[in-house]
Every structure is written in C-alpha cells, then in structure tokens.
C-alpha positions in Angstrom: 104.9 105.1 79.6 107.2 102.4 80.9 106.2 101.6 84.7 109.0 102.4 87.2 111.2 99.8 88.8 111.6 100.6 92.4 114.3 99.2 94.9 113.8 96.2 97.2 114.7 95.9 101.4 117.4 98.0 101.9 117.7 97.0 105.2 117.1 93.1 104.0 119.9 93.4 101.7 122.1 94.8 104.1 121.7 92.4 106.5 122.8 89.4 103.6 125.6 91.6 103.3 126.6 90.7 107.1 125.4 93.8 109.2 123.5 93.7 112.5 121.2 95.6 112.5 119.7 94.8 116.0 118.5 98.2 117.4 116.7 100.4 117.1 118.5 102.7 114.1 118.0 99.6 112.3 120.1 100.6 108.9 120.4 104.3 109.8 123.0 103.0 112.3 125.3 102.2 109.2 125.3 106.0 108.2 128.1 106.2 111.6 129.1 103.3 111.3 129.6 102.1 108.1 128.4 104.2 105.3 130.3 102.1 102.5 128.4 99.4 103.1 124.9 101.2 102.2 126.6 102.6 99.3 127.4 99.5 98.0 123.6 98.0 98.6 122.2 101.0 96.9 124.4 100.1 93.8 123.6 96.3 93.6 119.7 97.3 93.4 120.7 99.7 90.6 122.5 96.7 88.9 119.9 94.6 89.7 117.2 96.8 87.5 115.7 99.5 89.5 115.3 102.5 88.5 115.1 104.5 92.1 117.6 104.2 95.4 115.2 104.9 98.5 117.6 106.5 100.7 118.6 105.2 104.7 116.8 107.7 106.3 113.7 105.7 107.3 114.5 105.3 111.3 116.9 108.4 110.6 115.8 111.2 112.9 117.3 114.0 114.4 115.8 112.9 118.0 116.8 109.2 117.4 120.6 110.2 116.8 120.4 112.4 120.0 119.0 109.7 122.3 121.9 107.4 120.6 125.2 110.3 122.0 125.2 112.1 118.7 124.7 115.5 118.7 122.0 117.0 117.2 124.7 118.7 114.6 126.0 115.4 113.7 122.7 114.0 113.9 121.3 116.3 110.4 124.7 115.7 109.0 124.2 111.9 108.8 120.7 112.5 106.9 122.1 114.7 104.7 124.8 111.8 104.4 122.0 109.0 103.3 120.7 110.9 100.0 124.6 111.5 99.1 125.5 107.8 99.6 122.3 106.7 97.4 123.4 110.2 94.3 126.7 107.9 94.4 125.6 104.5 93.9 123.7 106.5 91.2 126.1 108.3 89.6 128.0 105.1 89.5 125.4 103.1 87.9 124.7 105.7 85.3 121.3 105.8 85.8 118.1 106.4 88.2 116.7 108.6 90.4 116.8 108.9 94.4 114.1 109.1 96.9 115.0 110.3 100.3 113.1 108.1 102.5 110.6 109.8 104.8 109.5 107.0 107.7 107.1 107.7 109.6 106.9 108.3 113.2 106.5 105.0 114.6 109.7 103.7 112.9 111.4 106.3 115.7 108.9 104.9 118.0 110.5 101.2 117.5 107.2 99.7 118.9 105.2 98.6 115.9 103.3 101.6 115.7 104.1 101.9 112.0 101.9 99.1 111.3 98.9 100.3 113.9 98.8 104.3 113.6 98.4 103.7 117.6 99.9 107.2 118.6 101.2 109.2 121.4 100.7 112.4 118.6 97.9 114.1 117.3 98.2 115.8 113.9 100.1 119.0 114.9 102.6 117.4 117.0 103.8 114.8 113.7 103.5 117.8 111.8 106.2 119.2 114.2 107.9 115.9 114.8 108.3 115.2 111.0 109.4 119.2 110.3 113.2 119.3 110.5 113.8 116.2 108.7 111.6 117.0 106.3 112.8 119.7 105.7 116.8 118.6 105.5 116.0 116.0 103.0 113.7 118.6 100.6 117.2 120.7 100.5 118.8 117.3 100.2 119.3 117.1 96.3 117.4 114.0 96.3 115.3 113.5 93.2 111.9 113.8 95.2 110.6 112.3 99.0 109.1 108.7 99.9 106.7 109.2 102.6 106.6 105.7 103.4 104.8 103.4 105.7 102.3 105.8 106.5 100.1 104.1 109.0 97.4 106.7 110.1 95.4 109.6 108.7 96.5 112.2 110.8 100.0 111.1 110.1 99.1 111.8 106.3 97.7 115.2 106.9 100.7 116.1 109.3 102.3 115.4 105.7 100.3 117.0 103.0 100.7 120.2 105.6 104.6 120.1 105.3 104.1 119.5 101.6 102.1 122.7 100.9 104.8 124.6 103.1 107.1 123.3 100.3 105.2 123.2 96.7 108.7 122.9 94.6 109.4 119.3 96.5 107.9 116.2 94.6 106.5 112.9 96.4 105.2 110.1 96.6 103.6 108.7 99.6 103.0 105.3 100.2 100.9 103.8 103.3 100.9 100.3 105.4 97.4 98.7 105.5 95.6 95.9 107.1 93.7 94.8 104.2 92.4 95.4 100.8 90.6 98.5 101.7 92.3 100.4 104.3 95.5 101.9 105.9 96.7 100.2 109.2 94.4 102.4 111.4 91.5 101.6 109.4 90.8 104.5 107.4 89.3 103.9 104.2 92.7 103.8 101.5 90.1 105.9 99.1 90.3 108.8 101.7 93.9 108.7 102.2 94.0 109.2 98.6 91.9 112.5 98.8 94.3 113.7 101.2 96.8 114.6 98.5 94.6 115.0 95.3 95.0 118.9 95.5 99.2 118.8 96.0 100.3 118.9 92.2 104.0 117.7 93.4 102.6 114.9 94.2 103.7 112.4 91.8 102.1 109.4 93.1 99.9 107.6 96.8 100.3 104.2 97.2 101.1 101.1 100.0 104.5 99.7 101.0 105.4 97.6 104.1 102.0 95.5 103.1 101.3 91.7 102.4 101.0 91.0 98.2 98.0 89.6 98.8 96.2 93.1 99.4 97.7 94.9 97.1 95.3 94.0 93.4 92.4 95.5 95.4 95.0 98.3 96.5 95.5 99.1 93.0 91.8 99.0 92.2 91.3 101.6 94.2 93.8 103.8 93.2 97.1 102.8 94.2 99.8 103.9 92.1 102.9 103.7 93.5 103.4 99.8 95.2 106.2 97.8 97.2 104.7 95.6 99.4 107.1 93.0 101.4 107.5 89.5 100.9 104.6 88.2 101.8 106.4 86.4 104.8 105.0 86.9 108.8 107.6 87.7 111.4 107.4 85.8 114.8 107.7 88.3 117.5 107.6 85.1 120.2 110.9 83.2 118.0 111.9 86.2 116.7 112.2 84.6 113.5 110.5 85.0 109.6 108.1 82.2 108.9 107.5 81.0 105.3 109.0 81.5 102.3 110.1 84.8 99.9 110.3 83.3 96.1 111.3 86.0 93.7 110.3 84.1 90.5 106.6 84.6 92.2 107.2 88.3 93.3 108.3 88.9 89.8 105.2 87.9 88.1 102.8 89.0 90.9 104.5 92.8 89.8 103.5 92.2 86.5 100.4 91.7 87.2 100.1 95.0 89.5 101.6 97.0 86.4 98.3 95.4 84.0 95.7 96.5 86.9 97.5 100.1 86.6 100.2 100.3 89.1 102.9 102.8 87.8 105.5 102.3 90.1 106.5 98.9 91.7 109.2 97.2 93.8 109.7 95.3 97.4 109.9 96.3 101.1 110.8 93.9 103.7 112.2 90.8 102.8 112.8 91.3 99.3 115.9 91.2 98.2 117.9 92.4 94.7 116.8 89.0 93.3 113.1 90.0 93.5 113.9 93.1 91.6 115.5 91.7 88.5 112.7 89.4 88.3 110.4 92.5 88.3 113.0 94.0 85.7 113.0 90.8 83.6 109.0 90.9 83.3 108.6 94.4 82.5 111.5 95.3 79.7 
C-alpha cells in the first residue's frame, strides 16, 4: 500500500498568500472573512501532491466565534463552512480526501497550552468542551476527523470517549510531543497509543506540530500517521522564526519516515506546498 501524502501549514500557506493572521482565530478568521482565500490554499496543496485537505477548523470553536460578536448560530455555520471549502478544492482537483481538523483545546486557549497539556480542564470538562464541534464536523461530510496536536492524556481520553459515542466516524489522531518518547505533558507516546487500540474507526495515532528530529523514534514506537513542522523555533521575545525550512531536506527526511513504517506523512507549521511535492516527488 502506497503511503499517504498529507497537506502542509495551512495557516503557513495562507499567510504567503498575504493574510494576517494576527489573533487569535488564527486562519479560522478567514472562514468570515475571506473564505476564497482558504479555498484556493486547499487546492494548491492538492496540486502540489497531497492526497488529504485538513480542513480550517483547528482554532474554529463554537465559544471562540462567540467571544469574537458572532453568534453561536453563525458560529456552527462557519465550521460546517471549513469541510465544504476543503470538498471543493477537492472536487476541483479531482482527487483526495478531507479531514476536518479537530484542534485541541489549547488552540482556543491561545496560550501555548497545545504544546504543554497545562490545563484549566480535567477530562470531563474537554470531553464537554470538545462535544459540539465534534459533533458538527462528524455530520460534516468530511472524509474522517484529525484530532490534532493533542498535547495531554486526558485530552486523548476526553477524545476516544466522544469517538465511542460515534463508532461510524473514522480518525486519526495525532499528538505534540517534547521528545522522542512522549507527548507534550510527558506521558509515555506508547500509552497514548493504548488509548485508542480498542476504537476500530480509528484509522491511524500519530504526532504533528513536533520537531523532525523526534519523529524516527516516534515512528519506532508506533507512530503511524506523521506531520511534524519545519523544524524551525519561534522567538516569542522577537516574535520571529529562527533558522531555516529547506523542502529538498523535508522531502527526503519523509522518505525516510515512510521506510521505518510511517503510513501517512506531510508538514505542520512552517511547511509550505513546496515541502509537499518534495514528499510527492520521493514517494511516486
């Protein structure tokens, strides 16, 4: 079976396309404003080589649309927007699948927390935060859900609880981690993993949102599904990326995730539809 080429930075691209995106939406903001625009991002990664569209709902939330004057009407509406935008780059492209991004709750949070698991929620209450959205992108028409980012082990279970409420929705879930053997809040990645192993819809657990250099171990033990970013480090103080993203590298670092079994692989932050036809030119 051919490994699957996933999507880079949507919110990366979009920004080289000329948006701001300053607050704290971050690229759910375009869904109001200017939905064309993420249409047309989705599309050039299609062109580029991948075969999945992760949708604009990562810091989409029915409670961050409220505290931003929508109402909570217009607030589902413009989640249910994201998966259509991404089935019409699609369609256009003639091929691939969409996966309605599922952030977790610290991309609401805005405060780093998705890299940290430091919560203000135990398990039940991001079972409840996560809920409705959840639940309006399973009746989305997407092709399955990315639970991405995933930073803490209660935030995983709050997940693999909504996920037995709805067995005929596939996933994949994907979490952040610290190093070569755990998630952000420094539960063992193997764990994580156990987690899900009794959800059949579950297609595939694996790490986004993570530096390269972690993820060979990653795969080792277990990781299947894998998009790290670009391996560059953000300066909160300069608020500014430091070092440098080269696709060509990227490209061949994918390649070799695919040989130590990774079935699924693409880019998070920083990456760019460059990085993704390097991926597509190493494994057609």
């Amino acid at each position: 079976m051919h490994p699957m080429v996933l999507d880079g930075g949507l919110a990366t691209h979009l920004e080289s396309l000329g948006c701001d995106l300053s607050d704290d939406l971050w690229s759910a903001r375009l869904l109001a404003d200017d939905p064309g625009v993420i249409r047309r991002a989705h599309l050039d990664y299609f062109r580029a080589g991948a075969d999945v569209a992760t949708t604009a709902s990562y810091q989409a939330s029915v409670p961050g649309f409220v505290r931003h004057g929508l109402s909570p009407g217009e607030a589902r509406d413009l989640i249910r927007l994201s998966v259509t935008l991404a089935l019409q780059a699609r369609d256009e492209a003639g091929h691939g699948l969409v996966a309605a991004s599922v952030g977790p709750y610290g991309a609401y949070l805005a405060n780093g927390a998705e890299y940290t698991g430091d919560y203000d929620l135990d398990e039940d209450g991001l079972a409840e935060w996560h809920r409705e959205r959840f639940g309006i992108l399973a009746g989305s028409g997407a092709d399955l859900l990315a639970c991405e980012t995933i930073p803490s082990r209660a935030e995983a279970r709050a997940l693999a609880r909504l996920l037995r409420e709805t067995p005929s929705v596939r996933a994949w879930i994907s979490f952040s981690c610290r190093d070569g053997e755990h998630i952000s809040d420094g539960t063992p990645f193997e764990e994580c993993l156990a987690i899900f192993a009794g959800l059949p819809q579950v297609v595939a657990v694996g790490v986004n949102c993570t530096a390269p250099r972690f993820v060979p171990d990653l795969v080792r033990r277990g990781a299947a599904v894998v998009y790290p970013n670009s391996g560059e480090k953000w300066d909160p103080v300069n608020r500014r990326w430091l070092g440098l993203a080269d696709p060509v590298e990227f490209g061949e670092a994918a390649a070799g995730w695919v040989s130590l079994g990774a079935r699924s692989v693409g880019g998070c932050c920083r990456t760019t539809p460059a990085h993704i036809r390097e991926i597509r030119s190493r494994l057609t």
